[in-house]
C-alpha positions as YAML, in Angstrom:
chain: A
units: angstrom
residues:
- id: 1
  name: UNK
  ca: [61.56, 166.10, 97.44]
- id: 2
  name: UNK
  ca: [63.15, 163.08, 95.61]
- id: 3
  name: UNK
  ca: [66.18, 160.81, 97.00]
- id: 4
  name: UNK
  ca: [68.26, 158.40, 95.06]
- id: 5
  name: UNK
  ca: [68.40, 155.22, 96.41]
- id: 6
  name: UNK
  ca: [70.09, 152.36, 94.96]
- id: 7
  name: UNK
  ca: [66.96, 150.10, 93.96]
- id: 8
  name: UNK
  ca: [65.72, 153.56, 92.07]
- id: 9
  name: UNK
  ca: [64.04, 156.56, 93.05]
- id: 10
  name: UNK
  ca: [61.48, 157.58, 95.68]
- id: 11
  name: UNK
  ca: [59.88, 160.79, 96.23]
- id: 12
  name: UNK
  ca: [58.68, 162.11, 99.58]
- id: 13
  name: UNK
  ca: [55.68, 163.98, 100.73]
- id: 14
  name: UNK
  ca: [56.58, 167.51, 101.36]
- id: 15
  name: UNK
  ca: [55.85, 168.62, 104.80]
- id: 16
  name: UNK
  ca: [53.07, 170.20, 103.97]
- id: 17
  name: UNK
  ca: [51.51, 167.00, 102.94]
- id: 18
  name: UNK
  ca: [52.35, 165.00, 105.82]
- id: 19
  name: UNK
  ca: [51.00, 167.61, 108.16]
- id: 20
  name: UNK
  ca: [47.75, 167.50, 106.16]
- id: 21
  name: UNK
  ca: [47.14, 163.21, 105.95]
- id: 22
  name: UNK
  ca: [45.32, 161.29, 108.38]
- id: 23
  name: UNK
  ca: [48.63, 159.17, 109.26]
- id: 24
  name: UNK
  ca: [50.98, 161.35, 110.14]
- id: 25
  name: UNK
  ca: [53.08, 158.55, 112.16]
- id: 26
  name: UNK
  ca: [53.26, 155.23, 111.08]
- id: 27
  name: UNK
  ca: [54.85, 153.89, 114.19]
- id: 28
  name: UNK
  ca: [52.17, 154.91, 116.41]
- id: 29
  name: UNK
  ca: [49.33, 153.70, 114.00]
- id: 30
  name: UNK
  ca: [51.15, 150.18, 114.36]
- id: 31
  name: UNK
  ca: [51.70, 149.87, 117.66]
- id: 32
  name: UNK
  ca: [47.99, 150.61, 118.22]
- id: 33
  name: UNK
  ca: [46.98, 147.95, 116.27]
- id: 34
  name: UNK
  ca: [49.60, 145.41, 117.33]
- id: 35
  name: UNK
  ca: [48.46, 146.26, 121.11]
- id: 36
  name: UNK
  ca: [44.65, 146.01, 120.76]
- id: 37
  name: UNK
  ca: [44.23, 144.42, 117.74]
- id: 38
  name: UNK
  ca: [40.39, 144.14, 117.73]
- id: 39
  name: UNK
  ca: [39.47, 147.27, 119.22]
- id: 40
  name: UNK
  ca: [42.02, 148.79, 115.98]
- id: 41
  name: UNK
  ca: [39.40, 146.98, 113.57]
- id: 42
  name: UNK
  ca: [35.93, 147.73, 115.84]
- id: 43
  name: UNK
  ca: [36.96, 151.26, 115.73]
- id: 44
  name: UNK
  ca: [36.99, 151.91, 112.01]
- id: 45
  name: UNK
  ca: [33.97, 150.11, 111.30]
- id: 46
  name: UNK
  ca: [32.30, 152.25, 114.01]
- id: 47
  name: UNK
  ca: [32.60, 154.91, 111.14]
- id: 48
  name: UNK
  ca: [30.29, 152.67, 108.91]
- id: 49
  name: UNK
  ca: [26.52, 151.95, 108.97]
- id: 50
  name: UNK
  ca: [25.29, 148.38, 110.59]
- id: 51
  name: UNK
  ca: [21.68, 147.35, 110.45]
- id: 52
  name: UNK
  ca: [22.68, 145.32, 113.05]
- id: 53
  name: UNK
  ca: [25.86, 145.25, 115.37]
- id: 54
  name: UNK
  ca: [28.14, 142.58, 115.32]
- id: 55
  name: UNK
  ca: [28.42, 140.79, 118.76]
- id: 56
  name: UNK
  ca: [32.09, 139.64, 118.32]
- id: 57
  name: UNK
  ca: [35.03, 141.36, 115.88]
- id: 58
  name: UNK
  ca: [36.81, 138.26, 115.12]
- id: 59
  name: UNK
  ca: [35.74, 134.61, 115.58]
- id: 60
  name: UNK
  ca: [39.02, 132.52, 115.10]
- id: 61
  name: UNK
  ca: [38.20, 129.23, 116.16]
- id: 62
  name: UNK
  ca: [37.78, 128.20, 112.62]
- id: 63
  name: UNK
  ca: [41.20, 128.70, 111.21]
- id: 64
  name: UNK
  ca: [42.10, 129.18, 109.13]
- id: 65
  name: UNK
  ca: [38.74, 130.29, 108.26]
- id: 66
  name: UNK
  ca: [38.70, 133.55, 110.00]
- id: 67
  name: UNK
  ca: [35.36, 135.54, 110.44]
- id: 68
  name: UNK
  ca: [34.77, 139.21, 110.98]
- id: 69
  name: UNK
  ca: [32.17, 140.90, 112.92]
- id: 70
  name: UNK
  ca: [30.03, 138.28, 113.38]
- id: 71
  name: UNK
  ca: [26.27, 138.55, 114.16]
- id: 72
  name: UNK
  ca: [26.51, 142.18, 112.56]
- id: 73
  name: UNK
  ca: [24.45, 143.15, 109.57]
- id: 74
  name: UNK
  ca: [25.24, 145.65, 107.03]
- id: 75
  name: UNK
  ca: [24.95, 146.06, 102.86]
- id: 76
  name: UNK
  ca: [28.64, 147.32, 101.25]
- id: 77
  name: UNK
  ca: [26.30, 149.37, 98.94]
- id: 78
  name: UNK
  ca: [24.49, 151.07, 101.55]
- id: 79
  name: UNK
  ca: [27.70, 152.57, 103.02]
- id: 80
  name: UNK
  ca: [29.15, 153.61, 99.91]
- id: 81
  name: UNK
  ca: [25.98, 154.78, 98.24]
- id: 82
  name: UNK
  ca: [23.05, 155.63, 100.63]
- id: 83
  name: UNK
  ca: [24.41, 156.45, 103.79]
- id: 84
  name: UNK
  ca: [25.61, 159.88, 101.36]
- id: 85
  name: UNK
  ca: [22.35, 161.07, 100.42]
- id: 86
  name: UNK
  ca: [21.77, 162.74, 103.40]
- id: 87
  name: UNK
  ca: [24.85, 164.45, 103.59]
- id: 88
  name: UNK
  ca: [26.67, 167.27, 101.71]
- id: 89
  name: UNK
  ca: [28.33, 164.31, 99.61]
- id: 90
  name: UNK
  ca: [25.16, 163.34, 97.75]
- id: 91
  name: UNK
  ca: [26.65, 165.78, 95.23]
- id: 92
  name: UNK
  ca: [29.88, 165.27, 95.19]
- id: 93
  name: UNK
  ca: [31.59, 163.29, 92.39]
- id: 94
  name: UNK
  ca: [31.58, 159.63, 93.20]
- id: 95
  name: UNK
  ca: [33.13, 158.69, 89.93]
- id: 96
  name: UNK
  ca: [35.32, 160.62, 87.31]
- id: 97
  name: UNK
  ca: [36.11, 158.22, 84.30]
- id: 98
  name: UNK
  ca: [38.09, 158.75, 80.95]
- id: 99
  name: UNK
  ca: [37.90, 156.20, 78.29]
- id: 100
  name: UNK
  ca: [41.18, 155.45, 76.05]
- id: 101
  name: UNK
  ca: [39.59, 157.90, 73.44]
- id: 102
  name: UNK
  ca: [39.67, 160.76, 76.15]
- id: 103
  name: UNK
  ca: [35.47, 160.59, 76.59]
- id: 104
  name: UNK
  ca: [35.31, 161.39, 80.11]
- id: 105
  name: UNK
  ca: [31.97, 160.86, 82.53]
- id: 106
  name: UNK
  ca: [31.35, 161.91, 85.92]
- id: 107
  name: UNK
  ca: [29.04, 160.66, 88.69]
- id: 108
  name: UNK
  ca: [27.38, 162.13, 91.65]
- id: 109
  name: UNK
  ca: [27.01, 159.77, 94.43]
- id: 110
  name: UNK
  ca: [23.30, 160.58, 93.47]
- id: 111
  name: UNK
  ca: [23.18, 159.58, 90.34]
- id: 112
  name: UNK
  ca: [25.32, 156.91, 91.01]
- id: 113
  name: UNK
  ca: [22.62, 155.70, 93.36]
- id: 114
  name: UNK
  ca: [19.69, 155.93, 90.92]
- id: 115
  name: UNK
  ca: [22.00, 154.32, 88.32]
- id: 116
  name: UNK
  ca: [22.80, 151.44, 90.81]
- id: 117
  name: UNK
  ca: [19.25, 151.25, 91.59]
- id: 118
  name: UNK
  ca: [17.77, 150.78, 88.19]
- id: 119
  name: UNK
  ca: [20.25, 148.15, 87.59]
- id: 120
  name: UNK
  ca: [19.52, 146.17, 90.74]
- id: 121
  name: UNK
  ca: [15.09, 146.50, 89.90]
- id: 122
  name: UNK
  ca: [16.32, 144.54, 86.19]
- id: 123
  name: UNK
  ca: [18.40, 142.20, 88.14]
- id: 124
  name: UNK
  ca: [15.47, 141.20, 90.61]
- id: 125
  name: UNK
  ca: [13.20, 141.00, 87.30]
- id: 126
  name: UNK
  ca: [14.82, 137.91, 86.31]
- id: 127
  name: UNK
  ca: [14.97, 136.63, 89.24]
- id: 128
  name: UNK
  ca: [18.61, 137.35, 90.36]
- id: 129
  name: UNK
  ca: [17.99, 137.23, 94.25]
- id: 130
  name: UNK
  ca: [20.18, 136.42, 97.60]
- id: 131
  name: UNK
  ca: [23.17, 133.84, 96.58]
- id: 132
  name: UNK
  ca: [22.86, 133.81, 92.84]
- id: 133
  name: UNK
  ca: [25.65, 134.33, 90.64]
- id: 134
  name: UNK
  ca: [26.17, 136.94, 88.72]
- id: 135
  name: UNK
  ca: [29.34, 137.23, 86.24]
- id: 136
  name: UNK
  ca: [30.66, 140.59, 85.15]
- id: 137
  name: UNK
  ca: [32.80, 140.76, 81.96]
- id: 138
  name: UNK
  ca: [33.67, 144.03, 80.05]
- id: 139
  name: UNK
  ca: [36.31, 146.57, 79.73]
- id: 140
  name: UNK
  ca: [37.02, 149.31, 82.29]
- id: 141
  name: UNK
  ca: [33.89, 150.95, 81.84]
- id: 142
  name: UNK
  ca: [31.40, 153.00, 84.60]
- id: 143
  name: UNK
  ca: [28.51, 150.20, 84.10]
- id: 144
  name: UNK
  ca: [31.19, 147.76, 85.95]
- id: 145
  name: UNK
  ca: [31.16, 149.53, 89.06]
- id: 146
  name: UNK
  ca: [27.24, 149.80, 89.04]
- id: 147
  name: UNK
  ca: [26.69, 146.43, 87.97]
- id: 148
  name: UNK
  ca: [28.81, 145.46, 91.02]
- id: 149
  name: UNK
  ca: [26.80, 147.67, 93.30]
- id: 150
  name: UNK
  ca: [23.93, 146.65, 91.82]
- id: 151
  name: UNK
  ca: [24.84, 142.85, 93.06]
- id: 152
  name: UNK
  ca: [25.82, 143.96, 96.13]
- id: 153
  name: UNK
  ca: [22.50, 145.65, 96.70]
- id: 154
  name: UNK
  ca: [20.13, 142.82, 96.35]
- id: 155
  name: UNK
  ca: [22.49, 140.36, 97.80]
- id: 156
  name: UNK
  ca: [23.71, 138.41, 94.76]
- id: 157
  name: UNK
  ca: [27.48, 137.35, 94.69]
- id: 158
  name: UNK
  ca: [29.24, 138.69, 91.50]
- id: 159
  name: UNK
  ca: [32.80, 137.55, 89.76]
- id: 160
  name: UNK
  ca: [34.15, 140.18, 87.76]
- id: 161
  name: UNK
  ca: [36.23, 138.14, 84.84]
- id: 162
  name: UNK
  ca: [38.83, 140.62, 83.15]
- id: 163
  name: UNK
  ca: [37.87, 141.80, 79.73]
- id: 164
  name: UNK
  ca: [40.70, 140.10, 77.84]
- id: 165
  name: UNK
  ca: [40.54, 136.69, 78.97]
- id: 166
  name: UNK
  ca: [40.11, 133.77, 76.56]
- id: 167
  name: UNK
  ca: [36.92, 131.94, 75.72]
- id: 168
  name: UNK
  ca: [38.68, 129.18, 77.85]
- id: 169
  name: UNK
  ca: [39.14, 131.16, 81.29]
- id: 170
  name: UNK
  ca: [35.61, 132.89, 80.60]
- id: 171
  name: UNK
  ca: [33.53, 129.16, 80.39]
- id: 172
  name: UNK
  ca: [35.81, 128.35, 83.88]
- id: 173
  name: UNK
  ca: [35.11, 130.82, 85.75]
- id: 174
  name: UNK
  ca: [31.51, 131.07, 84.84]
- id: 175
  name: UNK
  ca: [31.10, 126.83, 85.22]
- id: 176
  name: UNK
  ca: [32.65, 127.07, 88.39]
- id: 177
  name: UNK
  ca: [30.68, 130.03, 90.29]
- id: 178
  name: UNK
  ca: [27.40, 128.37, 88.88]
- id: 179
  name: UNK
  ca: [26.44, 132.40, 87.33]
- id: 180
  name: UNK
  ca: [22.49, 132.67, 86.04]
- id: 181
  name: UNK
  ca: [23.52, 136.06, 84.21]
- id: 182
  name: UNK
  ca: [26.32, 137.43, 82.48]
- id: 183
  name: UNK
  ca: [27.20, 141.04, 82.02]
- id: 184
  name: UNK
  ca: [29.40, 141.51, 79.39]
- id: 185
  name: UNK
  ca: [30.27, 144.38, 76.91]
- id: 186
  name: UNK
  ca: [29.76, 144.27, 73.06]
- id: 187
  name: UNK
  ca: [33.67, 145.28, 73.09]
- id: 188
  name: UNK
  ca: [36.65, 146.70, 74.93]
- id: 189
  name: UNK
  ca: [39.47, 149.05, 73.77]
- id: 190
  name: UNK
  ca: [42.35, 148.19, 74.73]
- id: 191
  name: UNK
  ca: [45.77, 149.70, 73.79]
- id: 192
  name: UNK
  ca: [44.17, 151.03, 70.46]
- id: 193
  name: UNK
  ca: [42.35, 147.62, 69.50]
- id: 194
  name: UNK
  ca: [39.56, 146.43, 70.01]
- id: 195
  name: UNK
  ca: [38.22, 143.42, 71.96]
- id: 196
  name: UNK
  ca: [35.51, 141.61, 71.16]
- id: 197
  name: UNK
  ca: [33.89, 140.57, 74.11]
- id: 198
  name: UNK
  ca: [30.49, 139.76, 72.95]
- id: 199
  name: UNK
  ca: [31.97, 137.01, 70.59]
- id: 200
  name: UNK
  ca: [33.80, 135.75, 73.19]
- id: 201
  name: UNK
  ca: [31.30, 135.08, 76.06]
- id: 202
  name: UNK
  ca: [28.83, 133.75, 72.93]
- id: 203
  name: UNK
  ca: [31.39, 130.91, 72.49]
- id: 204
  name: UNK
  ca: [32.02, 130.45, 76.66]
- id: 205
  name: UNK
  ca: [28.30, 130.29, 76.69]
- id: 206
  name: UNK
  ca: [27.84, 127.56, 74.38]
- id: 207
  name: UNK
  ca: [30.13, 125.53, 76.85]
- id: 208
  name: UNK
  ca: [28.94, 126.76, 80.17]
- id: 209
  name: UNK
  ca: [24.80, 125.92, 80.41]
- id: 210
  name: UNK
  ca: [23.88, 128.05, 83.65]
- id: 211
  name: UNK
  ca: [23.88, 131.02, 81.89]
- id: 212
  name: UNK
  ca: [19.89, 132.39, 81.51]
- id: 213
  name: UNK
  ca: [20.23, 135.78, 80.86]
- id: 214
  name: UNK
  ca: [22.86, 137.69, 78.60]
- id: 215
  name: UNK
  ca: [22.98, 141.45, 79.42]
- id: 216
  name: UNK
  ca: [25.14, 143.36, 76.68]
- id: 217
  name: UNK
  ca: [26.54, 146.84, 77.57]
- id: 218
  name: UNK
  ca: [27.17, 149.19, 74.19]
- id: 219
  name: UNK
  ca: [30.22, 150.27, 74.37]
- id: 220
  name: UNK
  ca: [31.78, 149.45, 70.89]
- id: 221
  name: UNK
  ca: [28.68, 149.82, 68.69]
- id: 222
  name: UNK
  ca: [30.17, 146.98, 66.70]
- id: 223
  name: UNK
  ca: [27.66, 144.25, 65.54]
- id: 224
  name: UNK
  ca: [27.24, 141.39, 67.41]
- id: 225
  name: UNK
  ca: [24.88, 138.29, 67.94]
- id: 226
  name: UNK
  ca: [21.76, 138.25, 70.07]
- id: 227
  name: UNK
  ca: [20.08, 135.45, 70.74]
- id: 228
  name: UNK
  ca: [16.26, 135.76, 71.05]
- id: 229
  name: UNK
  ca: [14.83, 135.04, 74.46]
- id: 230
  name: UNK
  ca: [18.85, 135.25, 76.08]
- id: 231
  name: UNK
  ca: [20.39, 138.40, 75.10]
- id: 232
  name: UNK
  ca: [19.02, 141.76, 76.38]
- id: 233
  name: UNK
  ca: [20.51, 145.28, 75.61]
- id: 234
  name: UNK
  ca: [21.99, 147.25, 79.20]
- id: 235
  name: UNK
  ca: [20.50, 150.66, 77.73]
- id: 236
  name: UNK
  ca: [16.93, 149.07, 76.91]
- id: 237
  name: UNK
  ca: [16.72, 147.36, 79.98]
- id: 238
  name: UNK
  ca: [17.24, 150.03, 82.31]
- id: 239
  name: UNK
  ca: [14.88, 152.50, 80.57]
- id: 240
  name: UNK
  ca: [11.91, 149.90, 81.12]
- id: 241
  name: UNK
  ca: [9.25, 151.34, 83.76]
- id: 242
  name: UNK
  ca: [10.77, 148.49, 86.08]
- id: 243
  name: UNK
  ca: [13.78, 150.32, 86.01]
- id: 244
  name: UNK
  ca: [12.94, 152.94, 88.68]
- id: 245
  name: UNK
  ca: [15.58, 155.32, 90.97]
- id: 246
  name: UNK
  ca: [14.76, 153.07, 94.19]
- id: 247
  name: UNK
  ca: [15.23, 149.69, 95.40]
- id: 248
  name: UNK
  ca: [14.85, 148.61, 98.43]
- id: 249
  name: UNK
  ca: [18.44, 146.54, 99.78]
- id: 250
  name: UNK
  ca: [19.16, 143.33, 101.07]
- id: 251
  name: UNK
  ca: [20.02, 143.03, 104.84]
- id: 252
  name: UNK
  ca: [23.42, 141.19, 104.58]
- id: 253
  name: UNK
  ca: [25.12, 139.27, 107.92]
- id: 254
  name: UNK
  ca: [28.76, 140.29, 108.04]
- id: 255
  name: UNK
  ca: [29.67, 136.92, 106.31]
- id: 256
  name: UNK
  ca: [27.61, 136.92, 103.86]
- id: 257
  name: UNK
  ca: [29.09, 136.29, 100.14]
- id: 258
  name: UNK
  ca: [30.39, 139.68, 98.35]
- id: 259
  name: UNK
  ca: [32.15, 138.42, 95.09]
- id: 260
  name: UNK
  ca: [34.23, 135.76, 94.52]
- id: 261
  name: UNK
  ca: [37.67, 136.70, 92.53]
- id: 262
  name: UNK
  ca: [39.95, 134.11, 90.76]
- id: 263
  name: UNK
  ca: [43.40, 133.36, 90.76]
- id: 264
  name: UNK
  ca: [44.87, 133.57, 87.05]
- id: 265
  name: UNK
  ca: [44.87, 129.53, 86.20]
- id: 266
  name: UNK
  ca: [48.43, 129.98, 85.22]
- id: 267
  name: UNK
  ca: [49.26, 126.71, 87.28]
- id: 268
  name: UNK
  ca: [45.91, 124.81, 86.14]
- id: 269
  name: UNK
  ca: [42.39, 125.63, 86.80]
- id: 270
  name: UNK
  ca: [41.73, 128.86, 88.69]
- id: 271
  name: UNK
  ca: [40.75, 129.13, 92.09]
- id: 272
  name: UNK
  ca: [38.17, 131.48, 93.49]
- id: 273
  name: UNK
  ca: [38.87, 133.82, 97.01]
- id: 274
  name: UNK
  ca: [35.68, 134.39, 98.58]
- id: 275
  name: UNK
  ca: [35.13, 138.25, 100.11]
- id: 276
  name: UNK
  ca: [32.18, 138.89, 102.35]
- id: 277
  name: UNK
  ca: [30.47, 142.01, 102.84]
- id: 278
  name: UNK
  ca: [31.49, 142.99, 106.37]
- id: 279
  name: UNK
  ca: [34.74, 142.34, 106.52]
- id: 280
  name: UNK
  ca: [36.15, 142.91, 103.04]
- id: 281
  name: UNK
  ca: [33.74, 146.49, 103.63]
- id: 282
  name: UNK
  ca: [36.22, 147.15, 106.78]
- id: 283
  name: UNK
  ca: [39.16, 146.16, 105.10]
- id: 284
  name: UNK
  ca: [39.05, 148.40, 102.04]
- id: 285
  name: UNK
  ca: [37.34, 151.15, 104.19]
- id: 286
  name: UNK
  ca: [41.09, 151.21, 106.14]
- id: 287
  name: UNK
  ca: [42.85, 151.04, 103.00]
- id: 288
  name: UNK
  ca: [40.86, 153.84, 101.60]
- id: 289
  name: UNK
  ca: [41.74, 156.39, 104.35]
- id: 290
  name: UNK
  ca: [45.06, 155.32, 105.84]
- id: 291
  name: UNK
  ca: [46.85, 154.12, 102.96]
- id: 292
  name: UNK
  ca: [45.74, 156.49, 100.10]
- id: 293
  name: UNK
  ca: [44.90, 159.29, 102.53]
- id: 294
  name: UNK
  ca: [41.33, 159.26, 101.01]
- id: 295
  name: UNK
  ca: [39.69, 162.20, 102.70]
...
């Protein structure tokens, strides 16, 4: 059903639809959460998986500095990896991706798991470990979401810099979260060129000296520079006997670090939000299901 409004057009659910999604009135979703506003929050991330149960929802006192679910202890990769195995979902398509070519790759959230895994066991092998710094910067590829699971899973905070930023906005963002590794891809297509990545992070690295370890993801095949002792191939490195299907997670308190995402620098250096695992985990859990009627 569409409707012309004046602003432009908007198309309804059909009734079908709205019979079928987990919202099926707004008001009443609101005025639950306006009236209780903790229990709203405490309830949903009843659904997840805690090591540890938080022993208050919301600690204020700190404002603006607000923290969620404090005392609690979870891992965001745990819930949206491991916590599947055991169910009829460790089958089910995790990922479906299609490259600007049309190449298209699917996941299982088992082999998603294994592929997280094997990532996180290279990660620990040079020494990535609780706190460090890891920054992530390649196209829209599947080895971004398992690199970011894989950071997640040992407790390391990653940045995730867009693949099509300058040499300039790469050596900020990488000076100013203090990152021992970068991920980055030997290119990117976009729009029918293509990108090259590899070039750029080798000049951002020449500028930024915290960098220890280069891990380059093939995605191009074009040639690029690697530096002896600092660059390592992705595909290499995860078929190394270190590389194996398990590894064991990092306990995480609710506030620990996540991944720290920049502003755009438009109006000077960029600035860096800071998500931690429990409650950005909550958050985008209640996105998921009420607002894109994930189900």
């Amino acid at each position: 059903m569409k409707q012309k409004k004046l602003s432009g057009e908007v198309y309804y659910p059909s009734e079908k639809t709205r019979q079928k999604a987990i919202v099926k009135d707004r008001s009443e979703l609101d005025s639950r959460a306006a009236s209780d506003m903790e229990g709203f929050w405490a309830g949903y991330a009843e659904e997840l998986h805690w090591f540890r149960k938080w022993d208050r929802v919301l600690d204020d006192t700190g404002r603006p500095f607000f923290k969620w679910f404090t005392g609690g202890e979870t891992n965001i990769s745990y819930n949206c990896l491991d916590r599947h195995l055991g169910t009829y979902r460790r089958n089910k398509i995790a990922i479906i991706w299609e490259g600007e070519s049309g190449e298209v790759e699917t996941m299982s959230y088992f082999r998603l798991h294994q592929e997280t895994c094997r990532f996180a066991n290279v990660l620990k092998s040079m020494g990535v470990k609780k706190g460090d710094r890891v920054t992530i910067y390649m196209g829209r590829i599947p080895e971004i979401v398992t690199a970011m699971l894989a950071c997640a899973r040992i407790g390391a905070v990653h940045s995730v810099v867009y693949g099509g930023f300058s040499v300039e906005s790469l050596t900020e963002r990488i000076e100013d979260s203090q990152s021992r590794v970068l991920i980055v891809a030997d290119g990117a297509y976009q729009r029918g060129k293509t990108v090259n990545l590899k070039d750029i992070a080798d000049e951002a690295l020449q500028r930024a000296g915290t960098v220890e370890h280069v891990v380059v993801v093939k995605r191009t095949g074009q040639p690029v520079y690697m530096e002896p002792g600092r660059d390592m191939w992705y595909h290499e490195l995860v078929s190394l006997p270190i590389a194996t299907h398990n590894c064991q997670l990092e306990v995480m308190d609710s506030e620990d670090p996540l991944f720290i995402l920049y502003t755009s620098g438009t109006t000077g250096k960029p600035k860096a939000i800071l998500h931690t695992h429990g409650g950005y985990m909550v958050g985008t859990y209640v996105t998921t299901r009420l607002y894109l009627d994930v189900q």
